[in-house]
BATI-956320 format. One line per field, with one value per residue (C-alpha): residue in three letters; x, y, z. Coordinates in steps of 0.001 Angstrom, whole numbers, always signed. Layout:
residuo: c(ALA; ...) .
c1: c(X; ...) .
c2: c(Y; ...) .
c3: c(Z; ...) .
This chain:
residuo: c(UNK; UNK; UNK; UNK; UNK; UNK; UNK; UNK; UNK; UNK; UNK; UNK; UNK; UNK; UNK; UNK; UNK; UNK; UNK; UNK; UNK; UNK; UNK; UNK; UNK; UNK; UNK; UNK; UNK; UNK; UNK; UNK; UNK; UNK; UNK; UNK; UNK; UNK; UNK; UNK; UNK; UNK; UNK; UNK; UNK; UNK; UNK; UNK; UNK; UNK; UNK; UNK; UNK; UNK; UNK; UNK; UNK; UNK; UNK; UNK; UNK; UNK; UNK; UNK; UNK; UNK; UNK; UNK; UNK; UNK; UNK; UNK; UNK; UNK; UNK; UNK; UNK; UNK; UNK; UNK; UNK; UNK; UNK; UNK; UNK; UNK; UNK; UNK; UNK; UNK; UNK; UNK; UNK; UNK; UNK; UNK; UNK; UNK; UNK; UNK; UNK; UNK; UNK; UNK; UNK; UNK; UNK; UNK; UNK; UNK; UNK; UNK; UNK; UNK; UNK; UNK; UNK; UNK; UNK; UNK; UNK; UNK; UNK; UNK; UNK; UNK; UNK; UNK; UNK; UNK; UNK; UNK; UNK; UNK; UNK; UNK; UNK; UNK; UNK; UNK; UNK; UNK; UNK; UNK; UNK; UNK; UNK; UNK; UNK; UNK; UNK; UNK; UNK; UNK; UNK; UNK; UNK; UNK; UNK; UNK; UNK; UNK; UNK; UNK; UNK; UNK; UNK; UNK; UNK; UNK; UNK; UNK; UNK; UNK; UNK; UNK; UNK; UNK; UNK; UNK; UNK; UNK; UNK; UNK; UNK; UNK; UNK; UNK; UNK; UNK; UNK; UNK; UNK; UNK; UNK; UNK; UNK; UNK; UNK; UNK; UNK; UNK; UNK; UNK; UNK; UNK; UNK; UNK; UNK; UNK; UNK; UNK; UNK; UNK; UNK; UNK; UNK; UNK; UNK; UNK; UNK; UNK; UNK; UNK; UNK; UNK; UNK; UNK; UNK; UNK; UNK; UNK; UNK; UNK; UNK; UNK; UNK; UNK; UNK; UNK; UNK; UNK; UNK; UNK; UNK; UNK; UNK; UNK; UNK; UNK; UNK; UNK; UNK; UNK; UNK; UNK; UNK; UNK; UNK; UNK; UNK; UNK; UNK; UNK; UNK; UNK; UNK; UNK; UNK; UNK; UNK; UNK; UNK; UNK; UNK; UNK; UNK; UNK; UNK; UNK; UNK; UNK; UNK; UNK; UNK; UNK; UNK; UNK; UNK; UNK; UNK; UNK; UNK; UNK; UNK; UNK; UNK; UNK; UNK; UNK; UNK; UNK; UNK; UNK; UNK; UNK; UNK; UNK; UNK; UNK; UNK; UNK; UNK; UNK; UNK; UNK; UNK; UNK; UNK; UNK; UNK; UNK; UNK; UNK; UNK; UNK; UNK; UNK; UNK; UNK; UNK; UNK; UNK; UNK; UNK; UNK; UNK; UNK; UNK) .
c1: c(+87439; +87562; +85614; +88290; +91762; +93970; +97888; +100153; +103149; +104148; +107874; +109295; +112709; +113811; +117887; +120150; +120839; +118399; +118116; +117445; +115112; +118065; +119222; +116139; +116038; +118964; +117712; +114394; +115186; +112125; +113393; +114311; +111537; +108856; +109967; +110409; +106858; +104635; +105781; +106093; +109973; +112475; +114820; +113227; +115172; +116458; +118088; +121357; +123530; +122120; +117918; +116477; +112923; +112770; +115600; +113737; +110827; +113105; +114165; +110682; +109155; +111822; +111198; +107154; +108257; +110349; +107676; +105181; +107398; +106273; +108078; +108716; +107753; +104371; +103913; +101159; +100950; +103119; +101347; +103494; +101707; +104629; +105416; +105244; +109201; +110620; +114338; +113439; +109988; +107738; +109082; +107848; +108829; +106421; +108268; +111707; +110921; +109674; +112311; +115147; +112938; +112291; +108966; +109464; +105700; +104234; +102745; +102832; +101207; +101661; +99086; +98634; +96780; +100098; +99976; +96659; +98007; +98723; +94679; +93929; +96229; +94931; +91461; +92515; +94233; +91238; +88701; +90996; +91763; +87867; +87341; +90321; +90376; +93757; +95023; +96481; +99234; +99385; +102323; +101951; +105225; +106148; +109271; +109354; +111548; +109686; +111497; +114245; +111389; +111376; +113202; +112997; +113832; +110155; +108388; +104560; +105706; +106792; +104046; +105980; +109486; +108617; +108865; +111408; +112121; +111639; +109617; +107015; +105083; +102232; +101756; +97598; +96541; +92981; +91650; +94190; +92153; +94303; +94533; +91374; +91106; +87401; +85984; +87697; +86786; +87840; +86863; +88436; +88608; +89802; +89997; +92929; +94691; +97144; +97239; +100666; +102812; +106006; +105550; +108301; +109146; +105533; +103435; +102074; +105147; +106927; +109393; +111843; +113607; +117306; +116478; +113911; +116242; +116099; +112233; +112326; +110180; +107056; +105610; +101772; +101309; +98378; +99125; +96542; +93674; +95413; +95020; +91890; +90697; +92420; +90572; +87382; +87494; +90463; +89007; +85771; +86805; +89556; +86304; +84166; +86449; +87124; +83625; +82191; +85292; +84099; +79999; +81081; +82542; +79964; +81869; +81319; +84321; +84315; +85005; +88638; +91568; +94806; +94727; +97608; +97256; +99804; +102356; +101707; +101544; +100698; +98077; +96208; +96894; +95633; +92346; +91887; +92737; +90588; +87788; +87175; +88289; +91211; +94415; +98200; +98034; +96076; +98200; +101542; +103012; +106010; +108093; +111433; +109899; +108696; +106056; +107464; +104192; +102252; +104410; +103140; +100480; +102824; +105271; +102856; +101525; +105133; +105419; +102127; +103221; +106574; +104975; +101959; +99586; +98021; +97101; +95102; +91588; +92648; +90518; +93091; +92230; +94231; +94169; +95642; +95146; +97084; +98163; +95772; +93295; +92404; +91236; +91790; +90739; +90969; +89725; +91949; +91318; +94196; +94688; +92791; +89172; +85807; +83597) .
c2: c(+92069; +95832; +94355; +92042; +92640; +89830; +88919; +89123; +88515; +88034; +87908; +87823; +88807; +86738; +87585; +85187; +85737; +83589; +83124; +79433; +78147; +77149; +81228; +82597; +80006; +81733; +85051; +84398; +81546; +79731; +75959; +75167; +72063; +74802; +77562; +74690; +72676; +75687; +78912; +77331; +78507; +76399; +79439; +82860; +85208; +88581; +91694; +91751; +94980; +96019; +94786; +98452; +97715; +99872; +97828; +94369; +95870; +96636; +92999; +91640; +94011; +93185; +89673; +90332; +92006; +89394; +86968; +88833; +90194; +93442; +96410; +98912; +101579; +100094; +100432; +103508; +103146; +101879; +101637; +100721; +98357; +97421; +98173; +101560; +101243; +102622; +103734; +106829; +108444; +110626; +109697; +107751; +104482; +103716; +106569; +105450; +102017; +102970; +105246; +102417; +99816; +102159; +102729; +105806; +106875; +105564; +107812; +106241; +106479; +104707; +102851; +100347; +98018; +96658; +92494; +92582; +95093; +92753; +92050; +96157; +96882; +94416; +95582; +98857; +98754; +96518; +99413; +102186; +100208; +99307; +103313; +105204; +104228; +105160; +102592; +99579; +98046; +98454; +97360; +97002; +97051; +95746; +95363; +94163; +94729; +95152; +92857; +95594; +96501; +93529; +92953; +88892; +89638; +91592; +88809; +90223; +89912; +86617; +85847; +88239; +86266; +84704; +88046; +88057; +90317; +90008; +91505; +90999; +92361; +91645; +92794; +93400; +94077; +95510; +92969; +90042; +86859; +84945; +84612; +87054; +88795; +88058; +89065; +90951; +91121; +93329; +93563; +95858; +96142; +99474; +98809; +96972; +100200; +100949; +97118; +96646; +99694; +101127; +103283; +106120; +108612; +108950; +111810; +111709; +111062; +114415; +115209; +112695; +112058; +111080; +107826; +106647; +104867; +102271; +101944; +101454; +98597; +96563; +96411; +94887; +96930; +94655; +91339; +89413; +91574; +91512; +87944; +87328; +89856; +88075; +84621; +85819; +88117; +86766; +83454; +84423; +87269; +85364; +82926; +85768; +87697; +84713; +83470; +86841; +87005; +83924; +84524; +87491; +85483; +83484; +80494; +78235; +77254; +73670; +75565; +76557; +74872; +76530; +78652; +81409; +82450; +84385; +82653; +82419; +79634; +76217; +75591; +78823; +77469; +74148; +75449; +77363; +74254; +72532; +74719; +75029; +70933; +71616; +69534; +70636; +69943; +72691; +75229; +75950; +76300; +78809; +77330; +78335; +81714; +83087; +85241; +88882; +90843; +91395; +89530; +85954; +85224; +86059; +83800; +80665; +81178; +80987; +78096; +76772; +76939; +75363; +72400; +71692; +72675; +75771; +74394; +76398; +76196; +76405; +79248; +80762; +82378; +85038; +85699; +87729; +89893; +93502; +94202; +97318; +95613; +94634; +90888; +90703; +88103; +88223; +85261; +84353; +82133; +81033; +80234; +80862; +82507; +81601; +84125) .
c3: c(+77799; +79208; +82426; +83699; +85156; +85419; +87596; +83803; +86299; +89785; +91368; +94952; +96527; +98897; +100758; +100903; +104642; +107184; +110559; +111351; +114756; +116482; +116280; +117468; +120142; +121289; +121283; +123166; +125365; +124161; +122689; +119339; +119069; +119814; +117451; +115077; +115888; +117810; +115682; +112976; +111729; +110385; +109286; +107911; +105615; +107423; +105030; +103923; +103564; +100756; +101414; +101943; +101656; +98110; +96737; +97562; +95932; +92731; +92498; +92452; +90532; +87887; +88340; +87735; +84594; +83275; +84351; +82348; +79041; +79790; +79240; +82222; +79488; +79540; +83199; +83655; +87281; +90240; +93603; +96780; +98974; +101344; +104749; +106025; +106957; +104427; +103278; +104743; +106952; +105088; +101807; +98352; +97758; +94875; +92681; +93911; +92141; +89687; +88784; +89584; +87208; +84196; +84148; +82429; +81632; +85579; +88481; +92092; +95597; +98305; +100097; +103104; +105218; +106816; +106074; +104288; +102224; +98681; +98417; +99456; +96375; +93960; +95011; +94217; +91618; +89911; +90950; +89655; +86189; +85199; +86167; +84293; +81137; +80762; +83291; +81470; +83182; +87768; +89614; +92942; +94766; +98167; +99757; +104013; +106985; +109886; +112053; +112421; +114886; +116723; +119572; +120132; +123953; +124315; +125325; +124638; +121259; +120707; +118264; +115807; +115952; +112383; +110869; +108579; +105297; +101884; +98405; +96404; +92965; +90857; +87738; +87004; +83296; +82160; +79392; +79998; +80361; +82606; +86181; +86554; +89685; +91051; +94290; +97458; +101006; +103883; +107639; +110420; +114226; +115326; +118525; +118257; +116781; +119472; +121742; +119902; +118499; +118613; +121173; +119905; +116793; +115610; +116311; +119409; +121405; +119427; +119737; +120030; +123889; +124423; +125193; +122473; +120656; +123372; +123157; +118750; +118832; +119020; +122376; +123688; +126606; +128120; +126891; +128292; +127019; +123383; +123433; +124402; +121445; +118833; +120410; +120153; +116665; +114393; +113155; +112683; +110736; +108684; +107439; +107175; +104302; +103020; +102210; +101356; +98681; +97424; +97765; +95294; +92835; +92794; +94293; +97932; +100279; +98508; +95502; +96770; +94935; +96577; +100041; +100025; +103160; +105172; +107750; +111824; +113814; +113284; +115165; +113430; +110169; +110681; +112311; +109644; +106997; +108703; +108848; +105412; +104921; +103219; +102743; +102997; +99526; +99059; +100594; +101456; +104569; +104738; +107281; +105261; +104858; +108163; +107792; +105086; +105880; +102977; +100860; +101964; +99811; +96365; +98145; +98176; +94833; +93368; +95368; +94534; +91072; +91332; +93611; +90946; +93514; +91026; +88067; +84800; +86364; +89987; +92460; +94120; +97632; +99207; +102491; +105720; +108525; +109346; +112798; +113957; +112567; +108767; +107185; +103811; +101252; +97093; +95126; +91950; +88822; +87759; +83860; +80879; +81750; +80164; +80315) .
């Protein structure tokens, strides 16, 4: 039982605020029918007063906890896997949450591969539990905002106006025979590292000029070239990860039951659905959701759940792809087990 590490709990944080198409129609002058029909967004939840990411992070991670009947006492390690905007720079989110949830008896460290950051974390946290014997219980934390860097009038980064905010945590357990954690699979690109950044406060443009303030957000400074990357390398290397995650668990693409696979447009997801001849019953699409980073694929296993779509027996696939760039897959069997 030592050799396995299975999800004992999962919960997600979603605010009450939203900002529907018809709003971000407004703001970017492209029509409603297309942010509804191309991009994919009904309405997406943005942070309310009190959404710091940490304190999103705190209400999910007490959801996963009440999920699982787990203590926070029992907790012996909390690893942050959300966005690298925090509720402050160079600071520790991990211990912050784990302080506000209780987990009396955890260490934390922060980690991330920006939105394929949930299957780095389960990945790690699996490696680091089957090694350290004295690893138990991992919750990975994650709590999203990066659309405060978004500015929906920067047109070479309209394909990030479904970003919207949100948390997530999973609870993993050494020994527990449910919802066993199988295979993982990660690719990267480097040279997409610096095609779409926020160009001020970090490092290399230190130290900080009057006017910065003005400049706090996403940019693509060649769009054209940034696009015809992603059309030659994403797809490919969103099946790749995704069949070498399933090769290593000993599984084929027609063995996939559910697809939780982070949000973009629709034309992407359907490519990809149809690709591996899968039906929108087998996934979900998060139209209501927007796209919260890292938090997407937690998001459509709770609604996987809720809809009947995971059942006890169902392979669960996550998948998604960090800006910079990292694909990310981690196969799931949901329910009991058999050896």
């Amino acid at each position: 039982m030592d050799s396995i590490v299975g999800i004992r709990g999962i919960g997600t944080y979603i605010p009450e605020n939203k900002m529907t198409a018809g709003e971000l129609a407004e703001s970017t002058g492209i029509p409603e029918n297309i942010i509804k029909e191309k991009f994919g967004v009904i309405e997406k939840p943005i942070p309310g007063e009190n959404d710091t990411s940490s304190f999103m992070a705190v209400k999910a991670a007490l959801k996963a906890l009440d999920n699982a009947s787990v203590s926070p006492e029992d907790i012996d390690l909390v690893i942050w896997n959300g966005a690298q905007h925090k509720d402050y720079p160079n600071w520790l989110a991990g211990m912050k949450v784990a302080y506000e949830i209780g987990a009396s008896n955890a260490w934390s460290f922060d980690m991330e591969a920006m939105c394929g950051s949930m299957m780095a974390g389960i990945d790690v946290a699996k490696s680091m539990m089957l090694t350290k014997k004295n690893l138990k219980r991992v919750l990975l934390v994650s709590g999203y905002r990066n659309l405060d860097f978004i500015n929906l009038e920067e047109k070479s980064t309209h394909f990030m106006l479904d970003i919207g905010a949100g948390g997530a945590a999973v609870l993993l357990e050494r020994g527990y025979n449910r919802n066993v954690v199988l295979a993982s699979s990660f690719r990267g690109d480097g040279s997409f590292s610096e095609d779409c950044i926020i160009p001020v406060l970090g490092s290399a443009q230190w130290p900080p000029k009057e006017d910065d303030l003005k400049s706090l957000y996403f940019k693509v400074a060649d769009e054209k070239s940034f696009k015809q990357k992603l059309s030659e390398k994403t797809m490919d290397n969103f099946f790749a990860v995704i069949k070498e995650s399933l090769s290593g668990s000993e599984l084929t693409v027609s063995d996939i039951d559910y697809l939780a696979i982070l949000h973009f447009k629709k034309s992407a997801h359907q490519a990809i659905l149809n690709e591996l001849n899968l039906s929108s019953r087998q996934t979900t699409y998060l139209d209501h959701y927007g796209h919260i980073g890292q938090n997407d694929q937690i998001i459509s296993i709770e609604e996987g759940i809720k809809n009947g779509k995971i059942k006890d027996g169902s392979n669960i696939v996550l998948v998604g792809a960090g800006l910079g760039f990292v694909w990310a897959s981690t196969v799931v069997k949901w329910g009991p087990y058999d050896y």
